[in-house]
MDAnalysis code that builds the backbone (N, CA, C; Angstrom):
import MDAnalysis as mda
import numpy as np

u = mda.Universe.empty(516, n_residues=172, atom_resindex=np.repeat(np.arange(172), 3), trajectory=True)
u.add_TopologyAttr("name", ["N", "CA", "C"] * 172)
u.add_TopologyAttr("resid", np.arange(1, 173))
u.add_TopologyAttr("resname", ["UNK", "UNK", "UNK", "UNK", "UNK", "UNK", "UNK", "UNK", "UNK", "UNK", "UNK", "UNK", "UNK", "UNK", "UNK", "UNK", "UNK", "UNK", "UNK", "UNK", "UNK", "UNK", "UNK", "UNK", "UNK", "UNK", "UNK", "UNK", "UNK", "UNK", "UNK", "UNK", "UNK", "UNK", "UNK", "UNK", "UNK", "UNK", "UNK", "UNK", "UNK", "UNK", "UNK", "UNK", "UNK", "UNK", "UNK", "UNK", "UNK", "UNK", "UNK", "UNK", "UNK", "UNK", "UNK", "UNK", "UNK", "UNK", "UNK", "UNK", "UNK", "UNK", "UNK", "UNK", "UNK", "UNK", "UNK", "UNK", "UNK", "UNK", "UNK", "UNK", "UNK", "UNK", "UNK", "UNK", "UNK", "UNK", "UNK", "UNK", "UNK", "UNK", "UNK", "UNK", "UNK", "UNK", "UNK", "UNK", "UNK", "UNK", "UNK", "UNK", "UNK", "UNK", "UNK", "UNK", "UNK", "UNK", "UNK", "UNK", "UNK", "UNK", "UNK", "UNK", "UNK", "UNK", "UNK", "UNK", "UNK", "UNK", "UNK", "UNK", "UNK", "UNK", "UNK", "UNK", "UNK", "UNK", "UNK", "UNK", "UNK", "UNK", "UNK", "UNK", "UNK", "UNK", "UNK", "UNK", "UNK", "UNK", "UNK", "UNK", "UNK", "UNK", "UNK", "UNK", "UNK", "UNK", "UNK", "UNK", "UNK", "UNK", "UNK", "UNK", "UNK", "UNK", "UNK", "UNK", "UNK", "UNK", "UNK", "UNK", "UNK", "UNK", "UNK", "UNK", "UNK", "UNK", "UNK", "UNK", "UNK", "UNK", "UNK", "UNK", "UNK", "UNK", "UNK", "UNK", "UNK", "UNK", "UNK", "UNK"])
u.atoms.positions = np.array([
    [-1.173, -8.446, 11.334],
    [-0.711, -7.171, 10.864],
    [-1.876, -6.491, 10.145],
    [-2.279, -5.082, 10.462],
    [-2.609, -4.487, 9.573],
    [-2.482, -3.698, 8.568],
    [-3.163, -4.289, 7.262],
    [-2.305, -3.810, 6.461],
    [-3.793, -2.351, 5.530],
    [-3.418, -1.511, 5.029],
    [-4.101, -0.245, 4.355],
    [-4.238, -1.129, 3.148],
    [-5.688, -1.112, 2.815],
    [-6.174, -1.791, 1.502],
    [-6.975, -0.683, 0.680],
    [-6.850, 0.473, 1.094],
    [-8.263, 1.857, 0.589],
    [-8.460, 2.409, 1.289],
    [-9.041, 3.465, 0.599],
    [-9.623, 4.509, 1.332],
    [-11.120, 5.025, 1.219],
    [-11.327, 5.711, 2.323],
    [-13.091, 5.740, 2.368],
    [-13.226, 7.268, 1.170],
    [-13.953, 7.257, 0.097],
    [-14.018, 8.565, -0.685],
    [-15.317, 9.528, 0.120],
    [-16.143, 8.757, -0.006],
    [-17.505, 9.579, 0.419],
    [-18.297, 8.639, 0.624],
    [-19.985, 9.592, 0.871],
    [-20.900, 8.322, 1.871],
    [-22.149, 8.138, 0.643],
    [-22.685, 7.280, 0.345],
    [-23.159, 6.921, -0.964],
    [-24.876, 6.549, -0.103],
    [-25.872, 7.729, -0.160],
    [-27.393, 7.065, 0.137],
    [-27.297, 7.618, 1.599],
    [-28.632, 7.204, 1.966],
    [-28.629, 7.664, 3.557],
    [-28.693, 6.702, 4.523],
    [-28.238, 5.414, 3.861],
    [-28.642, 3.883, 4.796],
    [-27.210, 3.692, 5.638],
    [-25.860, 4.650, 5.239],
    [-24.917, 4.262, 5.698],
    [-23.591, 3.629, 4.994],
    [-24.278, 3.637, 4.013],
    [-23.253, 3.430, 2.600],
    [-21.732, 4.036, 2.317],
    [-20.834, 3.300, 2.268],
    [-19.634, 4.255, 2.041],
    [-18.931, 3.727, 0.433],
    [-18.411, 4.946, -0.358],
    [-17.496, 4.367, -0.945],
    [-15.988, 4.372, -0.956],
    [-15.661, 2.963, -1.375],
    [-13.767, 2.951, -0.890],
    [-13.436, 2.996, -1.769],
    [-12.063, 3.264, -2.675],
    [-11.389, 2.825, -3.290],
    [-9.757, 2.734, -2.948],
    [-10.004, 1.030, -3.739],
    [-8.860, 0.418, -3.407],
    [-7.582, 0.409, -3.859],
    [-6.416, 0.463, -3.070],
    [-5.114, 0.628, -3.434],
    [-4.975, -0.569, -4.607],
    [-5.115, -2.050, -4.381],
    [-4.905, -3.262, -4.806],
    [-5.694, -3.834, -5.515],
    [-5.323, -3.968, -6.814],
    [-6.493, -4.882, -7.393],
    [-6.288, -6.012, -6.679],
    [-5.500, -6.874, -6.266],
    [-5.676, -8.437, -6.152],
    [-6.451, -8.731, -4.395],
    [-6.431, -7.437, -4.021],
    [-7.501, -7.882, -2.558],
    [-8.532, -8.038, -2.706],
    [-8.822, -9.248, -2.349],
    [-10.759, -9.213, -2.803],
    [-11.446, -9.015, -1.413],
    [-12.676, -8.985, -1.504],
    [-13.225, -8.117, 0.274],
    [-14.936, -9.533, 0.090],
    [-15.367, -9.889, 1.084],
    [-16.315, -10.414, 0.741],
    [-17.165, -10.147, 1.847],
    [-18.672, -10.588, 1.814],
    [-19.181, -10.650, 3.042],
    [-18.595, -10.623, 4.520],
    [-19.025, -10.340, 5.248],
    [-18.726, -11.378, 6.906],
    [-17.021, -10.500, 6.749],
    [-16.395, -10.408, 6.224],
    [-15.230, -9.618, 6.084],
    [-14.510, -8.649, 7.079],
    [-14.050, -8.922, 7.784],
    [-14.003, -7.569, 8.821],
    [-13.154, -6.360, 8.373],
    [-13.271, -5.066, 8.645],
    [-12.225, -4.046, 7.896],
    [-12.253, -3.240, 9.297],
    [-10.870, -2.747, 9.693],
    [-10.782, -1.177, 10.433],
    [-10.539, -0.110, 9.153],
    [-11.068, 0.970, 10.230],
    [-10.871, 2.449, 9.858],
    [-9.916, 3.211, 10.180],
    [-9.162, 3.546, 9.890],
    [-7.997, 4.328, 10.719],
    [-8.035, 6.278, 10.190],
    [-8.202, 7.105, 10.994],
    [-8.661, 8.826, 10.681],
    [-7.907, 9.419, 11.864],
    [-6.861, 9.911, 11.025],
    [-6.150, 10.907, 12.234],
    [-5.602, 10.209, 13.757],
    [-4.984, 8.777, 13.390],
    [-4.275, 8.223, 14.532],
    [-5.244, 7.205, 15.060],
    [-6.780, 7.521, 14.707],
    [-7.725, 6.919, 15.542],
    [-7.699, 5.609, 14.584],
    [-8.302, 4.554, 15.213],
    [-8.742, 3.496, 14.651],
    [-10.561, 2.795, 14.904],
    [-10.906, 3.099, 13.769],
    [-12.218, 2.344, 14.134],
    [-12.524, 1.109, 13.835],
    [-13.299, 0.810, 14.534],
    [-14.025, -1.198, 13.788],
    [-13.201, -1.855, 15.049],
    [-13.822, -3.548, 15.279],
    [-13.638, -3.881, 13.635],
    [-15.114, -3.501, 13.437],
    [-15.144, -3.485, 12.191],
    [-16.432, -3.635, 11.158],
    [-16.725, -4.815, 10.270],
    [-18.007, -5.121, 10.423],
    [-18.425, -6.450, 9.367],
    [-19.084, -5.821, 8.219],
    [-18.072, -5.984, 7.263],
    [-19.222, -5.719, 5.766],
    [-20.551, -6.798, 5.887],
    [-21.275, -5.829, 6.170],
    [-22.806, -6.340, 5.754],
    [-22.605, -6.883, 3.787],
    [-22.548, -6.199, 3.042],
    [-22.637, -6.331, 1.573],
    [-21.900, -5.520, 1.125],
    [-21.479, -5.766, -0.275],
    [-20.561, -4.520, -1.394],
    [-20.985, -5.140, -2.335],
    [-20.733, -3.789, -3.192],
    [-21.123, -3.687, -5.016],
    [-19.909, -2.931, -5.794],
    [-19.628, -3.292, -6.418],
    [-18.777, -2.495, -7.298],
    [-19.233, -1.575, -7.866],
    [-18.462, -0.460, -7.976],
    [-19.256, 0.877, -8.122],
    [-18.609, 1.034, -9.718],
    [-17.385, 1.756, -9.672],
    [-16.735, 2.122, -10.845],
    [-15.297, 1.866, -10.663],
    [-14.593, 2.090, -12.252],
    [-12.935, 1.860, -11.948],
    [-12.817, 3.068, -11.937],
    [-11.399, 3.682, -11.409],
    [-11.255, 5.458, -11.064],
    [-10.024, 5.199, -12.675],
    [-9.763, 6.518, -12.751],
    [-9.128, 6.819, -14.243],
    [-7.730, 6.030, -14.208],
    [-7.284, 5.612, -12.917],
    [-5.740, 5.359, -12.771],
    [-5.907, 3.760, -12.677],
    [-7.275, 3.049, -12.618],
    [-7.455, 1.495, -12.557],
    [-7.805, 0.992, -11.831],
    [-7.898, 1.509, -10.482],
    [-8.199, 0.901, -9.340],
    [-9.676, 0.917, -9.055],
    [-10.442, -0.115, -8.458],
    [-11.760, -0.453, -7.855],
    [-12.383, 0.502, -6.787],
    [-13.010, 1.248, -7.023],
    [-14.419, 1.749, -6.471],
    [-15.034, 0.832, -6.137],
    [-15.865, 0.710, -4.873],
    [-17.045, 0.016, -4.517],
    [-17.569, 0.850, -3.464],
    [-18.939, 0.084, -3.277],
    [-20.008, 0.932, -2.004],
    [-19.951, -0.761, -0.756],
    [-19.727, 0.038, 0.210],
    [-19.449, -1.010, 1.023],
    [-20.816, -0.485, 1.852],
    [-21.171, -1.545, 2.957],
    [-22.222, -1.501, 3.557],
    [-22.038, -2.358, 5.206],
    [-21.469, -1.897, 5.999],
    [-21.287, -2.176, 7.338],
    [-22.016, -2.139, 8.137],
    [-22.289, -3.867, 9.116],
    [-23.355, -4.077, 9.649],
    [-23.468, -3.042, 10.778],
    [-22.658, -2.360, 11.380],
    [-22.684, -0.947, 12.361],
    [-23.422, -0.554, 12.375],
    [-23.001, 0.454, 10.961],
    [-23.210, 1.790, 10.479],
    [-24.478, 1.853, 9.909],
    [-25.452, 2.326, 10.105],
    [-26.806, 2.360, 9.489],
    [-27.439, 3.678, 9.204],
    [-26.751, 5.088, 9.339],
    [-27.354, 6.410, 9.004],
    [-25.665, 6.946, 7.920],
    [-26.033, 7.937, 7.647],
    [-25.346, 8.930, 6.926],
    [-24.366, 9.319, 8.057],
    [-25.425, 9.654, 9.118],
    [-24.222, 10.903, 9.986],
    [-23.189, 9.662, 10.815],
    [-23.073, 8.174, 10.889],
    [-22.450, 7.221, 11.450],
    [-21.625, 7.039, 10.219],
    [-21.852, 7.189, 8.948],
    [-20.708, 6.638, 8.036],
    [-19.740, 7.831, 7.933],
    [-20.307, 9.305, 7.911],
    [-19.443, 10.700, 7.607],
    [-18.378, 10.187, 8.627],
    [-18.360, 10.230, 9.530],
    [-17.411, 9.704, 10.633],
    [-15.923, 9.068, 9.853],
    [-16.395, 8.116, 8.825],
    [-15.120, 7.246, 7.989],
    [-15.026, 8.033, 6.913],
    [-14.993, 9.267, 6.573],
    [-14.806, 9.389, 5.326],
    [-13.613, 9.881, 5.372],
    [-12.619, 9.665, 4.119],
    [-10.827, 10.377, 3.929],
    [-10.107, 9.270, 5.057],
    [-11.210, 7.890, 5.672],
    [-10.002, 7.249, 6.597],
    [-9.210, 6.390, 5.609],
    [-8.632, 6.007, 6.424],
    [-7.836, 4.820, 5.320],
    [-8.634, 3.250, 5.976],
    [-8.702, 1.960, 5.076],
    [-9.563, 0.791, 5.150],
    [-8.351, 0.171, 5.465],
    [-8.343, -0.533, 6.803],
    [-7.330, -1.500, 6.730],
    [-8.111, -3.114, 7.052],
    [-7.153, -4.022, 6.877],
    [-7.905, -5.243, 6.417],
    [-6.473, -6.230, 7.224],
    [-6.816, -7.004, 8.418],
    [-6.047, -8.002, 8.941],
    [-5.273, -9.021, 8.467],
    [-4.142, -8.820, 8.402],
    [-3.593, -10.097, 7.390],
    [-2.205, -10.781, 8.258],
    [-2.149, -11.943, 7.722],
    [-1.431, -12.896, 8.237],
    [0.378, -12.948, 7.835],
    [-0.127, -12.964, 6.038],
    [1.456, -12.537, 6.037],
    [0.958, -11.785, 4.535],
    [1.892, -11.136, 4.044],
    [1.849, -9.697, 2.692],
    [2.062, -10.754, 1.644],
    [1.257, -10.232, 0.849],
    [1.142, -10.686, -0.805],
    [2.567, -10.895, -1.583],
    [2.441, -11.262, -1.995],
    [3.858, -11.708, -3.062],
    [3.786, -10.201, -3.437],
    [5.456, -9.761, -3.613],
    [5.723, -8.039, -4.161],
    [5.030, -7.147, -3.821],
    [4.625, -7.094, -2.215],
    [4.367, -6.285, -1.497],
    [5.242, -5.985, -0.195],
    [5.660, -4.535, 0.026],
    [6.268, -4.116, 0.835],
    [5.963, -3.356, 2.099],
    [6.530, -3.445, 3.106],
    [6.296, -2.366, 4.154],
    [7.140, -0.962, 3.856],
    [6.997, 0.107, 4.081],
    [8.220, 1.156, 3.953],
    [8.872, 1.512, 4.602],
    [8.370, 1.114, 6.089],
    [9.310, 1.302, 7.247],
    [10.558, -0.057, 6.921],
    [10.091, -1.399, 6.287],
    [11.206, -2.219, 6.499],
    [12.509, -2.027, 5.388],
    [11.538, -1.735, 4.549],
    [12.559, -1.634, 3.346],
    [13.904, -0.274, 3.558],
    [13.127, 0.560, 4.657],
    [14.097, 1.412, 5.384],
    [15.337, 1.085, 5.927],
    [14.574, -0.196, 6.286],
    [15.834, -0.701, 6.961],
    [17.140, -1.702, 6.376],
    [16.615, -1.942, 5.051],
    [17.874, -2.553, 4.083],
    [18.648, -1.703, 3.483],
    [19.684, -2.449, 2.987],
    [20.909, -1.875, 2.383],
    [20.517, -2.519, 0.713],
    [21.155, -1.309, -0.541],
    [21.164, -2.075, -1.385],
    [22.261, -2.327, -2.302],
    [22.426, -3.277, -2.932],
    [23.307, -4.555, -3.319],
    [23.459, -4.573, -4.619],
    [24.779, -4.222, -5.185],
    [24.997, -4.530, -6.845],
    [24.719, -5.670, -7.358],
    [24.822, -6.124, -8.456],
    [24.777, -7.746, -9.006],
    [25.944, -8.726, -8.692],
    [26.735, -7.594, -8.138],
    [27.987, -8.302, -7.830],
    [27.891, -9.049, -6.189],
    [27.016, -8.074, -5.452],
    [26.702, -8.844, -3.833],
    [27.903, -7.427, -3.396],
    [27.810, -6.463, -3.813],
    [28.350, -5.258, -3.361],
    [27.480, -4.101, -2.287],
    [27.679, -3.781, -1.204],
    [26.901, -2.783, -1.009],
    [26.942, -1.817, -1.707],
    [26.248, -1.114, -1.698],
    [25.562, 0.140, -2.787],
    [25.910, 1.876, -1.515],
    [24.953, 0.941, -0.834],
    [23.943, 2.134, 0.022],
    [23.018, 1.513, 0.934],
    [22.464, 2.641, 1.331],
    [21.361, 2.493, 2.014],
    [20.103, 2.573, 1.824],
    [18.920, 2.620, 1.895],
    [17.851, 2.685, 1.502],
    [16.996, 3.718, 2.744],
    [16.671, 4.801, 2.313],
    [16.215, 5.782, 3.181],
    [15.218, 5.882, 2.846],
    [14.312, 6.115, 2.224],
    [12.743, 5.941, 1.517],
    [11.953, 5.555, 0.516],
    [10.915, 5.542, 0.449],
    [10.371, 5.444, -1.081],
    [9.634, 6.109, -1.597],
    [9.759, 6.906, -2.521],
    [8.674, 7.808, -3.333],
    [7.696, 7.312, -4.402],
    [6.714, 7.237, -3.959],
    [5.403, 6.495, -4.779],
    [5.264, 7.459, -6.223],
    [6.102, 7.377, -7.654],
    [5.678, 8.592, -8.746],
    [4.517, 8.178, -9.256],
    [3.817, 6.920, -9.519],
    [2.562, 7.109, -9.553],
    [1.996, 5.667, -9.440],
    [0.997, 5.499, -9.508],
    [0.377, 3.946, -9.323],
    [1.041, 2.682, -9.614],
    [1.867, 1.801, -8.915],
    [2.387, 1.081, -9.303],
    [4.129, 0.721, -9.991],
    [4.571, 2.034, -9.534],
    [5.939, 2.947, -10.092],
    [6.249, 3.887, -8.627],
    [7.763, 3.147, -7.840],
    [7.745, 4.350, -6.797],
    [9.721, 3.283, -7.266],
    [10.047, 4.412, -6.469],
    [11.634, 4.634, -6.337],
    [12.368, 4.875, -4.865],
    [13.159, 3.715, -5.046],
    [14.139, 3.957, -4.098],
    [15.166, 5.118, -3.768],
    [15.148, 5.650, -2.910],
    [15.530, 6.728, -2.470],
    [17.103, 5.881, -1.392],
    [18.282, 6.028, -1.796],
    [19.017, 5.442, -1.244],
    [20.649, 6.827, -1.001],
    [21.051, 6.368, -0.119],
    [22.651, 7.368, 0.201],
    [23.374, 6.187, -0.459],
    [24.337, 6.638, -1.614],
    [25.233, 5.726, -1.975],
    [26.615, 5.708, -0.671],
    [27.281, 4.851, -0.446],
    [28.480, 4.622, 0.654],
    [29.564, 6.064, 0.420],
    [29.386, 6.938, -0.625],
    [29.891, 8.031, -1.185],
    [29.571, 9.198, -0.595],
    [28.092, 9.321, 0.097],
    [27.053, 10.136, 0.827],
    [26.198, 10.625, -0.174],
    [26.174, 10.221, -2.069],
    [25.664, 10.626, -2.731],
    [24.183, 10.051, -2.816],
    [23.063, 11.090, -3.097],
    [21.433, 10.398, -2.762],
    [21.356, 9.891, -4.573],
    [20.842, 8.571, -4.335],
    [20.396, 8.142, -5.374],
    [19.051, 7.838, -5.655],
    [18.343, 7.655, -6.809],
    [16.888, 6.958, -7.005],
    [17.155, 5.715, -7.833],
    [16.490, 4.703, -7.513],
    [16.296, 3.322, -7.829],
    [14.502, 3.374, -8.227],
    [14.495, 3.051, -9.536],
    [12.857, 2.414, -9.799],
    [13.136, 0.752, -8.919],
    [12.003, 1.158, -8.217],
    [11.956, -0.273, -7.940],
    [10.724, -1.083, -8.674],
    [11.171, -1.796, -9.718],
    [10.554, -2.851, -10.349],
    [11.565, -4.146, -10.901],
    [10.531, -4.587, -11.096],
    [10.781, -5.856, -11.261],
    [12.240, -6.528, -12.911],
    [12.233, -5.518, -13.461],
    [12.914, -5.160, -14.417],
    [14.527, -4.687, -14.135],
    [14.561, -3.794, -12.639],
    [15.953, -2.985, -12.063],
    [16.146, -3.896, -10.585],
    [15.341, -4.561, -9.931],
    [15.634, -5.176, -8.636],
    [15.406, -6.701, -8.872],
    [16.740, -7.230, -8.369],
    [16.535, -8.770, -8.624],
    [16.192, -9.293, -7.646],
    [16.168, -9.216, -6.100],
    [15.677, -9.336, -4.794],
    [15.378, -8.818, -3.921],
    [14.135, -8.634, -3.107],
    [14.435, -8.286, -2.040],
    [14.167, -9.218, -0.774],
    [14.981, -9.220, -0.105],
    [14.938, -10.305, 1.206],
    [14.677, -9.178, 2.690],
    [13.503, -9.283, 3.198],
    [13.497, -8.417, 4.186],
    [14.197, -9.126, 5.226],
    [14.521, -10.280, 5.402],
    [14.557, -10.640, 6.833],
    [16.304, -10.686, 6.565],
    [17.049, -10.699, 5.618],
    [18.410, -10.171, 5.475],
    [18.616, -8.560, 5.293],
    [17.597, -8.226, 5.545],
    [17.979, -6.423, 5.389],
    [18.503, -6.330, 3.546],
    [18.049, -6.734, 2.852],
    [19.092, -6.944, 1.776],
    [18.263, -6.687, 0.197],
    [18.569, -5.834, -0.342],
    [17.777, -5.558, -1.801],
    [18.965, -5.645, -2.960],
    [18.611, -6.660, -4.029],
    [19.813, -7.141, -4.960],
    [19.505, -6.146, -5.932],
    [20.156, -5.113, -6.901],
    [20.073, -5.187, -7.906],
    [20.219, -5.961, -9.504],
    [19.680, -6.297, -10.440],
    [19.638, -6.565, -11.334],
    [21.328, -6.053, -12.083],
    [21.793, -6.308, -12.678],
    [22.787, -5.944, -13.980],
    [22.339, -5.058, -14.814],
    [21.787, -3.792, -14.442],
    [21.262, -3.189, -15.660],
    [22.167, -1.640, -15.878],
    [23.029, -1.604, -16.564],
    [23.332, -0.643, -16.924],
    [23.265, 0.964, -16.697],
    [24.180, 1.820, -16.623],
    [24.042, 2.951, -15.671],
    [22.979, 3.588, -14.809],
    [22.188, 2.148, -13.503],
    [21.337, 2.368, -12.768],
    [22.159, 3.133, -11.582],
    [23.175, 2.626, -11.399],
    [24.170, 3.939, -10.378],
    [25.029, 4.483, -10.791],
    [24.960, 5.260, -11.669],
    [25.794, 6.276, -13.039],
    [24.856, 7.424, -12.865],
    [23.993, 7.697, -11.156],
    [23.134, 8.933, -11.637],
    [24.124, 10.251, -10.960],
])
């Protein structure tokens, strides 16, 4: 699966240099590493990081770095990736990481093992903080923070998201 780990900001030097910054702190990227590019449907790579450096943290926390792909060796070969998104091959998703198409596809669940609703999207409000967007069985649209504090499970392969016991979370 590929999964979006960053995005390309701009091209750093004239050797071919790009910088990404990353959605995830806990992805680490190393040498020999392979990454695609994905820009407007297209997909590029794979690509072998030649080398990276850490550049800066951006104001919201996340990792800046200058990546260096054994490819790409001019300016006008890296402009090509810039504004793509970095995706990075993975086997199976990190602990409390989601797809948004799947989570589309669950229903969600009182503390009681009640259906709720449905789960129709998710709205990202800012780094690390996004909300469930659900039709209660009423046709009424609700928002759910989804953290770890308001959701006691989610099981993708039961279609199934538990809520926690927390007090007028569907009283909106």
């Amino acid at each position: 699966m590929l999964l979006r780990i960053g995005q390309v900001l701009n091209t750093k030097g004239l050797q071919g240099e790009i910088k990404v910054i990353f959605f995830y702190s806990y992805f680490s990227i190393k040498e020999n590493d392979i990454l695609f590019f994905e820009k407007e449907k297209n997909i590029f790579g794979p690509h072998k990081i030649l080398y990276f450096r850490n550049y800066k943290v951006s104001k919201d926390g996340r990792n800046i770095c200058i990546l260096k792909l054994h490819e790409i060796d001019s300016v006008e070969k890296s402009n090509i990736l810039i504004k793509s998104f970095v995706g990075q091959e993975i086997k199976v998703l990190p602990e409390n990481i989601f797809i948004v198409s799947e989570l589309k596809q669950c229903a969600l669940f009182n503390a009681e093992d009640v259906m709720v609703g449905k789960i129709i999207g998710v709205i990202e409000v800012k780094r690390g903080y996004s909300l469930l967007v659900v039709i209660k069985n009423s046709g009424e649209e609700i928002f759910v923070p989804f953290i770890k504090e308001v959701i006691n499970l989610v099981d993708i392969n039961s279609k199934k998201v538990m809520l926690k016991n927390v007090e007028g979370i569907l009283d909106q």
